[in-house]
C-alpha positions as CSV (number, residue, x, y, z in Angstrom):
1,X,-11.2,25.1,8.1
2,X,-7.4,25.1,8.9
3,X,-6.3,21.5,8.9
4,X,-3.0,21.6,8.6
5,X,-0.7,23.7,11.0
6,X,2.8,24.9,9.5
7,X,5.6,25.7,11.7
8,X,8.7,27.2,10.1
9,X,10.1,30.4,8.5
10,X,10.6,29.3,4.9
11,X,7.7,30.7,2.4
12,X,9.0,28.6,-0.4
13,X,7.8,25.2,1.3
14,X,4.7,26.8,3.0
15,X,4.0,27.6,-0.7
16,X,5.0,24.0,-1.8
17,X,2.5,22.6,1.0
18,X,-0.4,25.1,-0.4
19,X,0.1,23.6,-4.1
20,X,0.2,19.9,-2.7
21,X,-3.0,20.6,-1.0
22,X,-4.8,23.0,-3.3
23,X,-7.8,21.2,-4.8
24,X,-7.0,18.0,-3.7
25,X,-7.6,17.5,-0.1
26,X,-10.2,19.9,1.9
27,X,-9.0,22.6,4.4
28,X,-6.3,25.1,4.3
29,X,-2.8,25.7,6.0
30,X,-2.2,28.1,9.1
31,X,1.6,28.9,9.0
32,X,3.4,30.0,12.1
33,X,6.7,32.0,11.3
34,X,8.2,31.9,14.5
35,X,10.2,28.6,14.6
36,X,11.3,28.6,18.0
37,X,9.0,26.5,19.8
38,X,7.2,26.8,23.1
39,X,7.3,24.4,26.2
40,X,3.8,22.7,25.3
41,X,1.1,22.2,23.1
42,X,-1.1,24.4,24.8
43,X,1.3,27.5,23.8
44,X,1.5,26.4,20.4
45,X,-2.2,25.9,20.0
46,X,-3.3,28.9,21.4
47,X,-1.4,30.6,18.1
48,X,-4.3,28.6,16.1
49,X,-7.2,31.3,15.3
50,X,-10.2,28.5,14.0
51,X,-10.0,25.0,15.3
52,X,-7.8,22.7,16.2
53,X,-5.4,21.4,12.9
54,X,-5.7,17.6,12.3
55,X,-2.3,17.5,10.9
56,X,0.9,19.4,12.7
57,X,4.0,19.8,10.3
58,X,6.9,21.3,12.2
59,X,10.0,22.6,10.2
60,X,11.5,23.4,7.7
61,X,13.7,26.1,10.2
62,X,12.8,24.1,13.6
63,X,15.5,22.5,15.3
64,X,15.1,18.6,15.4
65,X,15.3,18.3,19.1
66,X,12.6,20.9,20.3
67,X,10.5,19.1,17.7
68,X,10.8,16.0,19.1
69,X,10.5,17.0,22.4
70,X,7.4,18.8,21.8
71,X,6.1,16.1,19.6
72,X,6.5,13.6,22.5
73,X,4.0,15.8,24.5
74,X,1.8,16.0,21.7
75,X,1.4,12.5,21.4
76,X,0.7,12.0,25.0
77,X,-1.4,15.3,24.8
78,X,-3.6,15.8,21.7
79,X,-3.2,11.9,20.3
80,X,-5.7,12.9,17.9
81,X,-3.2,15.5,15.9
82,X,-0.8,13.6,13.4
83,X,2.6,15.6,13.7
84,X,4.9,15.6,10.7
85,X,9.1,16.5,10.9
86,X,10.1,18.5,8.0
87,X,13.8,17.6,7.9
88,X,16.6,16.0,6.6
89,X,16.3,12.0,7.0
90,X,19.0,9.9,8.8
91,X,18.7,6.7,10.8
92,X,19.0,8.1,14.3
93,X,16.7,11.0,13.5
94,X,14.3,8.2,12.0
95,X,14.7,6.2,14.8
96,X,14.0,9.2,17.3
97,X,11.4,10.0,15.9
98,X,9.6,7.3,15.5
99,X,9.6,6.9,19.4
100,X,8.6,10.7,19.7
101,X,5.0,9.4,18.3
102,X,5.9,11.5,15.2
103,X,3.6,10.2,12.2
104,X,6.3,10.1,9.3
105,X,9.2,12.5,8.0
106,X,9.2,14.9,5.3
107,X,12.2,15.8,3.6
108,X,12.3,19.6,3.1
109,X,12.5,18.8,-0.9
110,X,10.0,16.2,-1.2
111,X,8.0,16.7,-4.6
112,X,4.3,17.2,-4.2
113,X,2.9,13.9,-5.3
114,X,4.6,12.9,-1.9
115,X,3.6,15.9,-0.1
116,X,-0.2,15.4,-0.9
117,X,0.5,11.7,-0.3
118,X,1.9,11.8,3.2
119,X,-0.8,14.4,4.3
120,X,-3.4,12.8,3.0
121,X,-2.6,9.4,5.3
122,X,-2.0,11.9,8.7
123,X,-5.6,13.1,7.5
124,X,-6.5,9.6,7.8
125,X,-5.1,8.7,11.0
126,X,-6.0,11.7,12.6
127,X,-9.8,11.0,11.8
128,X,-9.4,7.3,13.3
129,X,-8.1,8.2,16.4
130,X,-10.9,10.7,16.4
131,X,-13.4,8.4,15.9
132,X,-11.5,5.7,18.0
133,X,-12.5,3.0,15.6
134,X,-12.2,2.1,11.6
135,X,-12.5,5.4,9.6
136,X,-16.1,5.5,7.5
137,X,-14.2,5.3,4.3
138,X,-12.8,1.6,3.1
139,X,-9.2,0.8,3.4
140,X,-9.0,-0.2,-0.1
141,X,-9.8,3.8,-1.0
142,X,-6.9,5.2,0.4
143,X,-3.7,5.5,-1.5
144,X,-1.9,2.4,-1.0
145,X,2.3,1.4,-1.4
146,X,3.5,-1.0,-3.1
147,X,3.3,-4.9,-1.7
148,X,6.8,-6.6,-2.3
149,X,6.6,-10.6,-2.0
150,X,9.8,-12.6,-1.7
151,X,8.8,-16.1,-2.4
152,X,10.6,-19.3,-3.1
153,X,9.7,-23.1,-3.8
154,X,11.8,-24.4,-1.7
155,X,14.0,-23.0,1.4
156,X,17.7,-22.4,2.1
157,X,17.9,-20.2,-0.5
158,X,18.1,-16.9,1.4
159,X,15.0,-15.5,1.2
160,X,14.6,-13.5,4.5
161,X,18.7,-12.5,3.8
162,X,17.0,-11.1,0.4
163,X,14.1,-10.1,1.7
164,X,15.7,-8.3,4.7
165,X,18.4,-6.4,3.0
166,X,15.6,-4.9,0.4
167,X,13.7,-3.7,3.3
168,X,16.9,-1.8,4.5
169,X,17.6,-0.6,1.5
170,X,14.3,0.2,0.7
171,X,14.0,2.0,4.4
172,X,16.3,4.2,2.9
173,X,14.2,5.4,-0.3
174,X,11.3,5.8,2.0
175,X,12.6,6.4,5.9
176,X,9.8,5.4,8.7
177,X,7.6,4.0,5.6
178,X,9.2,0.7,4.7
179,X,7.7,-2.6,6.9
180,X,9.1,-5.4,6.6
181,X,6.5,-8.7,7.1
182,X,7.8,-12.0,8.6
183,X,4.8,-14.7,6.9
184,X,7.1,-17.6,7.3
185,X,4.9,-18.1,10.2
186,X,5.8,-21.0,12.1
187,X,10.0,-21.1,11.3
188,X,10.4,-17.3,10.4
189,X,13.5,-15.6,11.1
190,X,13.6,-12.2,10.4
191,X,13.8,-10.9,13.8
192,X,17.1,-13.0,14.2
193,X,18.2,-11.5,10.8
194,X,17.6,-7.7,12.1
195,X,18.6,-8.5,15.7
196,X,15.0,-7.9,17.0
197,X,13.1,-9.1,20.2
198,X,9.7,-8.0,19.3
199,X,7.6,-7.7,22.0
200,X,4.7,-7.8,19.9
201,X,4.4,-10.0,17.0
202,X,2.0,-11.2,13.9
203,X,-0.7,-13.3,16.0
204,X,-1.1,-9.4,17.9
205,X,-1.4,-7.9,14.6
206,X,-4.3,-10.2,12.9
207,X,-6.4,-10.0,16.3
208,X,-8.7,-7.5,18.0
209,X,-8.0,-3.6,18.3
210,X,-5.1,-3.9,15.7
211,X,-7.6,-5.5,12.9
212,X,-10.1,-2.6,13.3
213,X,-7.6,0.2,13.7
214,X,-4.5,0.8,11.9
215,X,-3.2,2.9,14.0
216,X,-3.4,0.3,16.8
217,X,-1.5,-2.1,14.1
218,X,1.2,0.0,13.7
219,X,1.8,0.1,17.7
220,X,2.5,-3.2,17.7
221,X,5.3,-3.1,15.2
222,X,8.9,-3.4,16.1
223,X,11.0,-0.7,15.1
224,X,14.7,-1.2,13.6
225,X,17.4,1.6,14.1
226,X,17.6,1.6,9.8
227,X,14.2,3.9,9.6
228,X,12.2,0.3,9.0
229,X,9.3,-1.5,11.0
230,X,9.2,-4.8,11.1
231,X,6.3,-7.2,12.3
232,X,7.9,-10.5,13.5
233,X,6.3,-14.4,14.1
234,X,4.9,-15.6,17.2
235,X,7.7,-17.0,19.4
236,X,5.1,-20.2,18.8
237,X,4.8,-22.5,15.9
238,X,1.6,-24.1,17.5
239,X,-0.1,-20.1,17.2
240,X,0.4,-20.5,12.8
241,X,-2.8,-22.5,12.9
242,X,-4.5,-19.6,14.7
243,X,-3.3,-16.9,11.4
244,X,-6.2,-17.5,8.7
245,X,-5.0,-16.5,5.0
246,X,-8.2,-13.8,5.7
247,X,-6.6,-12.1,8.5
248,X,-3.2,-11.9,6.6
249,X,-4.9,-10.1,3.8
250,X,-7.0,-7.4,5.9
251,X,-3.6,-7.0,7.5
252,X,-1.6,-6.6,4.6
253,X,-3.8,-4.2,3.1
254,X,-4.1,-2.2,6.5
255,X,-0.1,-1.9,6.4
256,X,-0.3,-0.8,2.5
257,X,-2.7,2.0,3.1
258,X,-0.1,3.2,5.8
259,X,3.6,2.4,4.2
260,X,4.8,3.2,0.9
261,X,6.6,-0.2,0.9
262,X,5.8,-3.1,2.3
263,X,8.2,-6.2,2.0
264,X,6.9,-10.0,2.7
265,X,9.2,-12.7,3.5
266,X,7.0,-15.9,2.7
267,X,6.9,-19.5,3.6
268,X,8.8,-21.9,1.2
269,X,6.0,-23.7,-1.2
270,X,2.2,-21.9,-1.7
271,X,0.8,-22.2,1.2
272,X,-2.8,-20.5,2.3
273,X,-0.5,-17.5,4.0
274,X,1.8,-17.5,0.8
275,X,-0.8,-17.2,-1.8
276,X,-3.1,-14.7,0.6
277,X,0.6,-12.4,0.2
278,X,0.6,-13.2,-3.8
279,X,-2.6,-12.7,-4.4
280,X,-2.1,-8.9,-2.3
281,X,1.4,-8.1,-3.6
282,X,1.9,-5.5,-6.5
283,X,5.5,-7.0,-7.3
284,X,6.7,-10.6,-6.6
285,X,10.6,-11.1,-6.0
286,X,10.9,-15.0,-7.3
287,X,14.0,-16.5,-6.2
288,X,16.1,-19.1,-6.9
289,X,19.5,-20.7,-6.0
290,X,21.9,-22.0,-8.8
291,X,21.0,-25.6,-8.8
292,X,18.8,-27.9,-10.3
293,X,16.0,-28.9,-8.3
294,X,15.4,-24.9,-7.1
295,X,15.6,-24.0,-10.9
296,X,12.9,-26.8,-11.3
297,X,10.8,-25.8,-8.4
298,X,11.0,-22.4,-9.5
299,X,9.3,-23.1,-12.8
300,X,6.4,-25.5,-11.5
301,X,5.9,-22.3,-9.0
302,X,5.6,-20.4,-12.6
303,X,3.3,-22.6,-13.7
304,X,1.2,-23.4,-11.0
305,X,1.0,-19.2,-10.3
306,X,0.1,-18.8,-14.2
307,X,-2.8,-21.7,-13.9
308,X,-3.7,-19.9,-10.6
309,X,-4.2,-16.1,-12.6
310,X,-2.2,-14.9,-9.9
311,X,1.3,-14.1,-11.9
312,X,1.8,-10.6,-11.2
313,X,2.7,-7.6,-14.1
314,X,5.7,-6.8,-11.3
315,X,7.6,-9.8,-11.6
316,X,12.1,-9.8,-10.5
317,X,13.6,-13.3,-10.7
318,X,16.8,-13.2,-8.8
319,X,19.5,-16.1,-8.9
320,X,20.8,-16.0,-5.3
321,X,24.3,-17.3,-4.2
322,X,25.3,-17.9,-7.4
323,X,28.8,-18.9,-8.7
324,X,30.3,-20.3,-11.8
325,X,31.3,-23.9,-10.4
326,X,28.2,-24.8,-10.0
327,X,28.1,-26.2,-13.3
328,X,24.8,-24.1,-14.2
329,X,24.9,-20.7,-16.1
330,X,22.2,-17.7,-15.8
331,X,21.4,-18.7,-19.0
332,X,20.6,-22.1,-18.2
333,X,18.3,-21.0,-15.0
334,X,16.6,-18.6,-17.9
335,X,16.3,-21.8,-20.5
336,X,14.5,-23.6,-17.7
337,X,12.3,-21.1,-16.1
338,X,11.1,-19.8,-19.5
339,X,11.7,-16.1,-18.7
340,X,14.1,-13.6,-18.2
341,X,16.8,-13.4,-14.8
342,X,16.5,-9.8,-13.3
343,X,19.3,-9.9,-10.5
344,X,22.0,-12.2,-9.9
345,X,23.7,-12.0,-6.1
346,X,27.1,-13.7,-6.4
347,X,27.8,-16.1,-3.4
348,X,30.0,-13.7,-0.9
349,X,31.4,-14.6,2.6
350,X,30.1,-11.0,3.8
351,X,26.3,-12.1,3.4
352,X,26.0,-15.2,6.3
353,X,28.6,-13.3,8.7
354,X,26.3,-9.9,8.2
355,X,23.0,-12.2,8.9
356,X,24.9,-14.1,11.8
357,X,25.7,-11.4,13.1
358,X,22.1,-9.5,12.5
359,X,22.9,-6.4,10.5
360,X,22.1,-6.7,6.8
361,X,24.7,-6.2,4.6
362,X,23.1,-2.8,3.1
363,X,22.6,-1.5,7.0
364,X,26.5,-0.4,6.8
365,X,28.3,1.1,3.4
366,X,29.9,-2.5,1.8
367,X,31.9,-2.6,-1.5
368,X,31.1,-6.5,-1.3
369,X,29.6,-7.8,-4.7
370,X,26.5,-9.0,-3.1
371,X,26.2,-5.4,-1.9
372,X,26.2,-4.2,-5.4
373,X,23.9,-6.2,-6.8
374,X,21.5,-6.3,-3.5
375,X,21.2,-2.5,-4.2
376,X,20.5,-3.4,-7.4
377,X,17.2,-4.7,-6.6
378,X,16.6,-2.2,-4.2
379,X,17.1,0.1,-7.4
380,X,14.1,-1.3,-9.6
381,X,11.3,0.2,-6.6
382,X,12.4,3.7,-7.2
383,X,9.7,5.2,-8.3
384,X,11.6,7.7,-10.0
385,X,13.2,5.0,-12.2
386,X,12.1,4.8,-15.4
387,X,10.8,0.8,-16.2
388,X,13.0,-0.6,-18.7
389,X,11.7,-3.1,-21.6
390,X,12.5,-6.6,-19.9
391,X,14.7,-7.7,-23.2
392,X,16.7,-4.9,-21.8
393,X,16.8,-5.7,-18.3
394,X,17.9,-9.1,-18.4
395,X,20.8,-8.8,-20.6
396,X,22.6,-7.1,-17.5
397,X,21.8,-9.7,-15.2
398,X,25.2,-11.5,-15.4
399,X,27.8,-13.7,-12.9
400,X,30.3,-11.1,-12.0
């Protein structure tokens, strides 16, 4: 059977799709050469000799706004087809295309780990909205991103700011597959940070339609202009004791079968939603400020995470804010916490006006310091970086 449909003129890439799919995921592709594209679905479709494709990949060749405006009627239309733009990424294409009801975006040189990847997760959602309900096979069979926690003892220490800019930065790696997850659930303030006003938030998410389907989940995210989603805390404190740890992990694994990242901004202290984000996370960002009781805290966080079997092998300690009249050195905060500082963020005047004034520093070009070493961490999730030795790693981590 044809599940995939191929719109564009470029035989290099249809023969880039055929070697992503070959032996790896069932079905075949049907291309159509003629990238000019017709009113409506129907026109398209009717091109389509077997039956109808699960998966619609328009480009590379197609211009960006008949696709979207096609892909808007296909989403009304035939809900039941993922559609995938094969195109250059940028924010307001991102952006656009998210509200379009297009599944994700391809770039036209996308290797084909990530080819067979992405297809593989419209194959997914295309069966579930099928079906209507959870597809037959477990979530925890799917391919699954990578689960970033940012988690500190103690507040004040700019967590969401860290947490926040990674998500943008990381939103750039991997455009319209980077979530960022608000789990300080009574006091959270990422949506202040990005300058959201959700209309749906995390006590939607962990509830009815959006626990069974993934799809439905993804609906009620908030989208950000910088390619991310976001999923923000109820506007009520009082609705935290509603949010069991067990419904934060079924929903965190729900999001990581869908995004390649997925960024947490945790409660201060372990907590029942904390630890249910540890104990799902494949890396753990552990920060600190540069003063003593936060160095402390850090390490009887350590500890306690150690007792607990729940220190992941993933681990970035980042020294936030930090300056050299604070009468501490990086080399002190590693004495104390026993291992290694990965990233140091100098204190910088850029970083509370860019929160106050809800645009992450890394959402605009910045030669600020903090910039450089924000990017920094965003830096250590490519996946085509090369993992250093740690003794490596942390001799660069240095007050500039």
């Amino acid at each position: 059977m044809s599940r995939f449909l191929l719109v564009t003129s470029d035989t290099n890439f249809e023969q880039r799709i055929q070697s992503a799919i070959a032996g790896r995921i069932p079905g075949s592709v049907q291309t159509v050469y003629n990238t000019q594209l017709p009113e409506t679905p129907g026109e398209l479709l009717q091109r389509v000799v077997t039956e109808l494709p699960q998966v619609l990949l328009l480009g590379p060749g197609v211009h960006p706004n008949d696709a979207l405006r096609l892909a808007s009627v296909f989403d009304v239309q035939h809900p039941e087809i993922s559609v995938i733009l094969v195109a250059e990424a940028n924010p307001d294409l991102a952006l656009a295309a998210m509200r379009a009801g297009i599944r994700d975006l391809l770039e036209p040189q996308a290797d084909t780990d990530l080819m067979r990847v992405m297809l593989e997760r419209a194959c997914h959602a295309a069966e579930s909205r099928r079906r209507g309900f959870v597809p037959e096979e477990p979530i925890s069979s799917r391919p699954s991103g990578r689960v970033i926690a940012v988690t500190s003892p103690k507040g004040g220490v700019g967590k969401t700011t860290i947490a926040a800019n990674l998500a943008i930065g990381l939103g750039r790696m991997a455009p319209m597959s980077t979530v960022i997850v608000d789990l300080d659930v009574q006091f959270g303030d990422v949506a202040s940070v990005l300058n959201l006003v959700p209309e749906h938030t995390l006590s939607d998410a962990v509830t009815g339609a959006a626990a069974q389907d993934t799809m439905v989940l993804k609906a009620f995210l908030s989208v950000h202009s910088a390619s991310i989603y976001a999923l923000c805390t109820p506007l009520s404190p009082a609705e935290a004791d509603r949010i069991t740890a067990d419904q934060i992990s079924h929903m965190l694994e729900q999001l990581a079968s869908e995004f390649a990242f997925v960024v947490i901004d945790t409660a201060p202290g372990l907590g029942e939603h904390t630890l249910a984000a540890l104990e799902a996370a494949t890396d753990v960002v552990f920060l600190s400020g540069m003063d003593v009781p936060g160095v402390r805290g850090l390490r009887k966080e350590l500890d306690v995470l150690s007792e607990l079997q729940m220190l992941p092998g993933c681990r970035h300690v980042v020294v936030n804010m930090a300056d050299r009249v604070s009468g501490l050195s990086v080399q002190d905060v590693e004495a104390t916490i026993r291992t290694p500082v990965d990233v140091v963020v100098p204190r910088s005047k850029a970083v509370p006006y860019s929160t106050n004034k809800g645009e992450p520093l890394l959402q605009e070009k910045s030669r600020d310091k903090a910039a450089k070493a924000l990017n920094g961490l965003v830096a250590r999730f490519d996946p085509s970086r090369t993992l250093e030795p740690r003794t490596a790693v942390h001799r660069r981590a240095v007050l500039q």
